[in-house]
MIPA-355732 format. One record per atom (N, C-alpha, C): chain; atom name; x negated, y, z negated. Coordinates in Angstrom, 1 decimal, decimal comma, always signed. Layout:
BEGIN
KOLMI   cadena   atomo        x        y        z
KOLMI        A      CA        X        Y        Z
...
# end
This chain:
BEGIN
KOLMI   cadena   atomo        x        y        z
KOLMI        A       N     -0,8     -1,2     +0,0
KOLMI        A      CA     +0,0     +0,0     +0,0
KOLMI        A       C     -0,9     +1,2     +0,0
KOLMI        A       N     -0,4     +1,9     +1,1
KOLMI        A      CA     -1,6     +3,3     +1,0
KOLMI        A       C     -1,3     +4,3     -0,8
KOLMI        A       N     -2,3     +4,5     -0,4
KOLMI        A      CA     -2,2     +6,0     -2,2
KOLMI        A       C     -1,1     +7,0     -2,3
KOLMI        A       N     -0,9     +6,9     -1,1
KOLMI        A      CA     +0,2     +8,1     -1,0
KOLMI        A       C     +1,6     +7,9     -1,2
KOLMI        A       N     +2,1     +6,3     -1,1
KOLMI        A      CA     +2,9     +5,3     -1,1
KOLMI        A       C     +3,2     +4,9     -2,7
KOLMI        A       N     +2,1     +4,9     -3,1
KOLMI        A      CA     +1,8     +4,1     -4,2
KOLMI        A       C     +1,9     +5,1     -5,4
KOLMI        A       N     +1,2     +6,6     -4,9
KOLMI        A      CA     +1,9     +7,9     -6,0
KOLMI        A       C     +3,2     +8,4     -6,3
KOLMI        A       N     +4,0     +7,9     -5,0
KOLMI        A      CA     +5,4     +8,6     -4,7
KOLMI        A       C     +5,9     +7,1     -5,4
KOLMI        A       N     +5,5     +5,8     -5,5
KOLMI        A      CA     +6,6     +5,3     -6,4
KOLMI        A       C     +6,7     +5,6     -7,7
KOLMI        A       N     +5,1     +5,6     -7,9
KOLMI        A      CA     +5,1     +6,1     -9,4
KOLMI        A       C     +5,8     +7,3     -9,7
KOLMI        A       N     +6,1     +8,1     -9,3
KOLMI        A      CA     +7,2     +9,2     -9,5
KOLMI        A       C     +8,1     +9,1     -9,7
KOLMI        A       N     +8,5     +8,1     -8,7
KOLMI        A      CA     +9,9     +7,6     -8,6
KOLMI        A       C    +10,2     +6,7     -9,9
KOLMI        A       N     +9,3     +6,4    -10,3
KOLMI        A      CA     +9,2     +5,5    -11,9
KOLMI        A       C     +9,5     +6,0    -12,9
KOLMI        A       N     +8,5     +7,5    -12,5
KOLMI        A      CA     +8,5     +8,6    -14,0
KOLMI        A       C    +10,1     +8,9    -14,2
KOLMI        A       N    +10,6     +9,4    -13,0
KOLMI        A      CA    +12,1    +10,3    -13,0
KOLMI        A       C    +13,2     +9,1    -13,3
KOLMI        A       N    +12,8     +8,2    -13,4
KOLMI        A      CA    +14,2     +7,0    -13,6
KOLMI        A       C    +13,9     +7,1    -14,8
KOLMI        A       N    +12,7     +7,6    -16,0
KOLMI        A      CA    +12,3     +7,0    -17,0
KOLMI        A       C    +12,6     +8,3    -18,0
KOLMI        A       N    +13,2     +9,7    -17,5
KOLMI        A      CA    +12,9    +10,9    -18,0
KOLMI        A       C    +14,7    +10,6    -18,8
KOLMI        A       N    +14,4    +10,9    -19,8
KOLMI        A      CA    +15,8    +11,4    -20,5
KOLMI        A       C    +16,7    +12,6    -19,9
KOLMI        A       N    +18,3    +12,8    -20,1
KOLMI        A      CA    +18,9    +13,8    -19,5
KOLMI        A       C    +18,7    +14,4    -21,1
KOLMI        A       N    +19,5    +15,8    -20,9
KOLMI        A      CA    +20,0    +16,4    -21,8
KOLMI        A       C    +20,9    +15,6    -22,7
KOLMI        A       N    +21,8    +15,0    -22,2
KOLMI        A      CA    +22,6    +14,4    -23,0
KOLMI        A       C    +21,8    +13,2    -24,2
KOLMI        A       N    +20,8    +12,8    -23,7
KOLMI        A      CA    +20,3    +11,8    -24,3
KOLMI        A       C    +18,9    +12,8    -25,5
KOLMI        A       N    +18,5    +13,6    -25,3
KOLMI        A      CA    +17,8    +14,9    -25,6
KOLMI        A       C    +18,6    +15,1    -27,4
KOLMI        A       N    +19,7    +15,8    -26,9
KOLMI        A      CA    +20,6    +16,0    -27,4
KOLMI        A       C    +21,0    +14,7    -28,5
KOLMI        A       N    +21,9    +14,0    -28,3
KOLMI        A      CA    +21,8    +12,7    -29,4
KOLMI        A       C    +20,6    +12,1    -29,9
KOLMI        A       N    +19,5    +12,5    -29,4
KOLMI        A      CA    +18,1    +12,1    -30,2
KOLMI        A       C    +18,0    +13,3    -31,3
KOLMI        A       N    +18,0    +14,5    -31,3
KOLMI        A      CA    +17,7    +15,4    -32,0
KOLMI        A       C    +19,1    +15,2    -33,3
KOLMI        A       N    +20,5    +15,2    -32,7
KOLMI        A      CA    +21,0    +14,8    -33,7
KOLMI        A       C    +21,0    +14,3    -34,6
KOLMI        A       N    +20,1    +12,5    -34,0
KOLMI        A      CA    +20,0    +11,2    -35,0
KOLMI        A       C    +19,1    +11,8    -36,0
KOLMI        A       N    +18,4    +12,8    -35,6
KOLMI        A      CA    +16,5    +12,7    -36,1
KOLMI        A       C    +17,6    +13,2    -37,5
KOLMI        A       N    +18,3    +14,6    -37,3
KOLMI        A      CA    +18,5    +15,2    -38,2
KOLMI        A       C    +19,5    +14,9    -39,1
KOLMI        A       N    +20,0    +13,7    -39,0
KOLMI        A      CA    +21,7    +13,3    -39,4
KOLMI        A       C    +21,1    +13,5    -41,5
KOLMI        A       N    +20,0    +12,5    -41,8
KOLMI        A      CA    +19,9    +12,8    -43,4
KOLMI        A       C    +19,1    +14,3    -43,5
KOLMI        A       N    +19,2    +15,2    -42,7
KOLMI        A      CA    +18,0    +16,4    -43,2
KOLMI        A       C    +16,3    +16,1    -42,5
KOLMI        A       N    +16,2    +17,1    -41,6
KOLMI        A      CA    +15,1    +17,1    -41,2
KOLMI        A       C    +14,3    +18,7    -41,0
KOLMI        A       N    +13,0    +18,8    -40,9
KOLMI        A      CA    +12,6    +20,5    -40,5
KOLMI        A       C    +12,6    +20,1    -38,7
KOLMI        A       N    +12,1    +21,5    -38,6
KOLMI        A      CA    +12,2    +21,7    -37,3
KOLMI        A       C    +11,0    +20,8    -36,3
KOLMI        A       N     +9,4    +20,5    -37,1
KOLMI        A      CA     +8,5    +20,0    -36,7
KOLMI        A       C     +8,9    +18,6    -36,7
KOLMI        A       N     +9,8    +18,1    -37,6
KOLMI        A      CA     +9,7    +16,5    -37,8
KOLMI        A       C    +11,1    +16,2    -36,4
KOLMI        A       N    +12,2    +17,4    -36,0
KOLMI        A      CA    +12,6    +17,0    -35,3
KOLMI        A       C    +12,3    +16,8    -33,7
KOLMI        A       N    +10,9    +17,9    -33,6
KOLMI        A      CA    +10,5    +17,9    -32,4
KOLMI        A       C     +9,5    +16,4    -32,0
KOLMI        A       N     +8,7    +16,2    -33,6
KOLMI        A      CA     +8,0    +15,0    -33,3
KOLMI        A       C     +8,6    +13,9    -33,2
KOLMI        A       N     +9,7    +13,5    -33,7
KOLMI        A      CA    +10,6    +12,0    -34,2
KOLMI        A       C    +11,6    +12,2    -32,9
KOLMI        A       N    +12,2    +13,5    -32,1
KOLMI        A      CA    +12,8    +13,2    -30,8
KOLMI        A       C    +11,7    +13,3    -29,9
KOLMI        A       N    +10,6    +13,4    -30,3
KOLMI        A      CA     +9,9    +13,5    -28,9
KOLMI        A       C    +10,0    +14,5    -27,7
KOLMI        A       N    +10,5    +16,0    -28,2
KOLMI        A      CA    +10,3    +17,0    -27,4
KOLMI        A       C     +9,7    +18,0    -27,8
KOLMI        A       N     +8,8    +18,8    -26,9
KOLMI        A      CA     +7,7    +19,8    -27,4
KOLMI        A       C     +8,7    +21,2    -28,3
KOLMI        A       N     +7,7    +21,4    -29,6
KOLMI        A      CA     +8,2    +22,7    -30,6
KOLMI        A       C     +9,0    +23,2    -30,0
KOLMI        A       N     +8,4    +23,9    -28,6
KOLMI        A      CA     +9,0    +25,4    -27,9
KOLMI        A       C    +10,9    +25,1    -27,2
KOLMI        A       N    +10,7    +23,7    -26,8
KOLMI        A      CA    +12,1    +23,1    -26,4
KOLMI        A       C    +12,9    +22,6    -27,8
KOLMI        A       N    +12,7    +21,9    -28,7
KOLMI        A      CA    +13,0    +21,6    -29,4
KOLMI        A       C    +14,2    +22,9    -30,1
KOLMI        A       N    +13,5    +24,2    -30,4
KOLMI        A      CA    +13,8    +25,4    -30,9
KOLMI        A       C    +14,9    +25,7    -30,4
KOLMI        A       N    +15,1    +25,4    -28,9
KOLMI        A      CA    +16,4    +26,3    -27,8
KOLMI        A       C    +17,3    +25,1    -28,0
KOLMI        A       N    +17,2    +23,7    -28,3
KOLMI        A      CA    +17,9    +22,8    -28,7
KOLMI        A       C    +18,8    +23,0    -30,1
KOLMI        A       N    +18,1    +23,6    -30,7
KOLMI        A      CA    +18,6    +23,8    -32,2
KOLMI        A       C    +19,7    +24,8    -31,8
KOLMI        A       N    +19,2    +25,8    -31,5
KOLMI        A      CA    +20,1    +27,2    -31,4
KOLMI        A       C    +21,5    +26,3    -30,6
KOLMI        A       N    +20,8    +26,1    -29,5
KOLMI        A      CA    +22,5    +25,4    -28,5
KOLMI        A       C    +23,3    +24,7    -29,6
KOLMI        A       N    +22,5    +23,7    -30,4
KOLMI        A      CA    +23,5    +22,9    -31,3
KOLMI        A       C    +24,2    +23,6    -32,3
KOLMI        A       N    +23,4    +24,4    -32,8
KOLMI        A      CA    +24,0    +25,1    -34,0
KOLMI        A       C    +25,3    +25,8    -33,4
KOLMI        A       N    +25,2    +26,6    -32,2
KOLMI        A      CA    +26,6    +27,8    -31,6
KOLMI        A       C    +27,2    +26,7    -31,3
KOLMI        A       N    +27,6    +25,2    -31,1
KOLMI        A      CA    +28,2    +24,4    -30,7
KOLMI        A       C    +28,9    +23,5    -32,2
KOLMI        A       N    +28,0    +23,9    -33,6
KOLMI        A      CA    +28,9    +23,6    -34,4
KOLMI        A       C    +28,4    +22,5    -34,5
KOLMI        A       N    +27,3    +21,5    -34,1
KOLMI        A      CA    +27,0    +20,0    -34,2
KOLMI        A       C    +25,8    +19,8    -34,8
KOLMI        A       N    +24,9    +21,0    -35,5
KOLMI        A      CA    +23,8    +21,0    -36,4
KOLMI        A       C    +23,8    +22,3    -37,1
KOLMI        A       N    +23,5    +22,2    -38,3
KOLMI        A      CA    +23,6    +23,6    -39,2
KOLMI        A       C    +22,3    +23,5    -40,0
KOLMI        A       N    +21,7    +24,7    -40,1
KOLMI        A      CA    +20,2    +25,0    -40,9
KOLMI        A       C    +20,8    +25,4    -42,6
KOLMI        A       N    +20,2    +24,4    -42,7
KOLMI        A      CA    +20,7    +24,4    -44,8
KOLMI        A       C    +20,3    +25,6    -45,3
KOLMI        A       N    +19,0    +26,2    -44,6
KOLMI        A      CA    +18,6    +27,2    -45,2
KOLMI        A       C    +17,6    +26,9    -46,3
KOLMI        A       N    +17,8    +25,4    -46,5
KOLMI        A      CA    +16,6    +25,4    -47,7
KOLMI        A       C    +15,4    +24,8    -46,6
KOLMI        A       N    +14,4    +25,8    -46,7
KOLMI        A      CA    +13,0    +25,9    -46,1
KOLMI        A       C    +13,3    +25,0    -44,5
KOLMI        A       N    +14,1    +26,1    -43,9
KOLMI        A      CA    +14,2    +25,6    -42,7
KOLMI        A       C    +14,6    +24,2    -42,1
KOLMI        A       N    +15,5    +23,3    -42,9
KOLMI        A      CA    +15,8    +22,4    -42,7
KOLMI        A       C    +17,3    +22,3    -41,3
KOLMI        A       N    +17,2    +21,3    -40,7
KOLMI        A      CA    +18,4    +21,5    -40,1
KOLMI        A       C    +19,0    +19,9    -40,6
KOLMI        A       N    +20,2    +19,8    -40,6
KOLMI        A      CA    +21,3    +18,8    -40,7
KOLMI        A       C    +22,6    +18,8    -39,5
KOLMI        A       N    +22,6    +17,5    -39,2
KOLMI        A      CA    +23,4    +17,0    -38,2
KOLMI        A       C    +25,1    +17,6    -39,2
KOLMI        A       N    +26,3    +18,3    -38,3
KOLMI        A      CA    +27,3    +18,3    -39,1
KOLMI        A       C    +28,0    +17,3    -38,8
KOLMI        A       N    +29,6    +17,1    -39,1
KOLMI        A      CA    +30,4    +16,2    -39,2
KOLMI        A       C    +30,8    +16,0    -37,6
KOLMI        A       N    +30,8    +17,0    -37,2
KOLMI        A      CA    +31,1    +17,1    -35,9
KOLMI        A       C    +30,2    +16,6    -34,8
KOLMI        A       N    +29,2    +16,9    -35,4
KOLMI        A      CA    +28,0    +16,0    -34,7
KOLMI        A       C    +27,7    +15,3    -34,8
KOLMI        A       N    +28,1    +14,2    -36,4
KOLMI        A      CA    +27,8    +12,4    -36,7
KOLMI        A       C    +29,3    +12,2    -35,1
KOLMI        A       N    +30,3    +13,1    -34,9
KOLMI        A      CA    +31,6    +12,4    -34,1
KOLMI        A       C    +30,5    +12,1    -32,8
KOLMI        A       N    +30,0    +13,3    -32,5
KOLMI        A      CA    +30,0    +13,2    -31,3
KOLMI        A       C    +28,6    +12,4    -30,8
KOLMI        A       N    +27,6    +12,0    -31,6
KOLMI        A      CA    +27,0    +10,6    -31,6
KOLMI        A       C    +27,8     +9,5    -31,4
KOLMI        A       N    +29,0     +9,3    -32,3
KOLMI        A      CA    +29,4     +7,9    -32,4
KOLMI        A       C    +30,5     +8,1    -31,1
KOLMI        A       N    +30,8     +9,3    -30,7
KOLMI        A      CA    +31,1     +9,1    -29,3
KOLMI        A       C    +29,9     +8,6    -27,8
KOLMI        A       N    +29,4     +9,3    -28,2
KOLMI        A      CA    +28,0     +9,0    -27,3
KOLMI        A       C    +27,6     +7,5    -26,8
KOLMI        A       N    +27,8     +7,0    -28,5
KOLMI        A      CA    +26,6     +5,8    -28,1
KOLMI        A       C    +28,3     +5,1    -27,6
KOLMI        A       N    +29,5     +5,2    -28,0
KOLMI        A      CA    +30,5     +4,1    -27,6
KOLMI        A       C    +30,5     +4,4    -25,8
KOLMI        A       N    +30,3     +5,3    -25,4
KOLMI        A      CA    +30,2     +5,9    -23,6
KOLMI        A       C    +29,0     +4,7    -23,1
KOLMI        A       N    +27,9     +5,0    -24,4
KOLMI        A      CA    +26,8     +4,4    -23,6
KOLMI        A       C    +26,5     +2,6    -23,2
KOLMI        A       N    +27,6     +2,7    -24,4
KOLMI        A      CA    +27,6     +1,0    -24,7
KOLMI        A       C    +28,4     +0,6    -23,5
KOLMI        A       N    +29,4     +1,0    -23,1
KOLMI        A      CA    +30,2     +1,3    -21,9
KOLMI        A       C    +29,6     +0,8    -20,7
KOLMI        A       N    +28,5     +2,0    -20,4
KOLMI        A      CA    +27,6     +2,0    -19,2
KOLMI        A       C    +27,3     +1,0    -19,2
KOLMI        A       N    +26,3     +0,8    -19,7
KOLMI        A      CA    +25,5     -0,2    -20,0
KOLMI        A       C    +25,7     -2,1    -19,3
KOLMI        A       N    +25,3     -2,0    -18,6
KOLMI        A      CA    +25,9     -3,5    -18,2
KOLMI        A       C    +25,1     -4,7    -18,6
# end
């Protein structure tokens, strides 16, 4: 297989392998469901500080994570354990 063949699959590998937002999203949830900071969320979902940060804010105006306030913690709300256990029932769904 030429190199050039052989780089464009590997692409094609990466991008089947990339998480959507949706999945982004319910990771950062899970991280925070008992209480987490903002570093343990970015490191345990696996997205960089600077994205992690615009994640928080989206969830928070959405009502599905709230900052306790005590030393920057965030916590998954009630509304956001729902919409996890909606998530994963869709995914289980998919899933063949």
């Amino acid at each position: 297989m030429p190199l050039k063949e052989y780089i464009r699959e590997g692409l094609k590998e990466n991008f089947k392998e990339r998480r959507g937002k949706l999945e982004i999203i319910a990771d950062v949830l899970l991280v925070a469901r008992g209480g987490a900071k903002k570093t343990g969320i970015a490191h345990n979902a696996n997205v960089n500080f600077i994205r992690v940060g615009n994640y928080l804010l989206y969830l928070e105006e959405k009502g599905l994570i709230e900052n306790t306030g005590m030393s920057g913690e965030y916590k998954t709300t009630e509304k956001g354990k729902a919409f996890l256990r909606d998530y994963w029932k869709m995914k289980e769904q998919l899933i063949i």
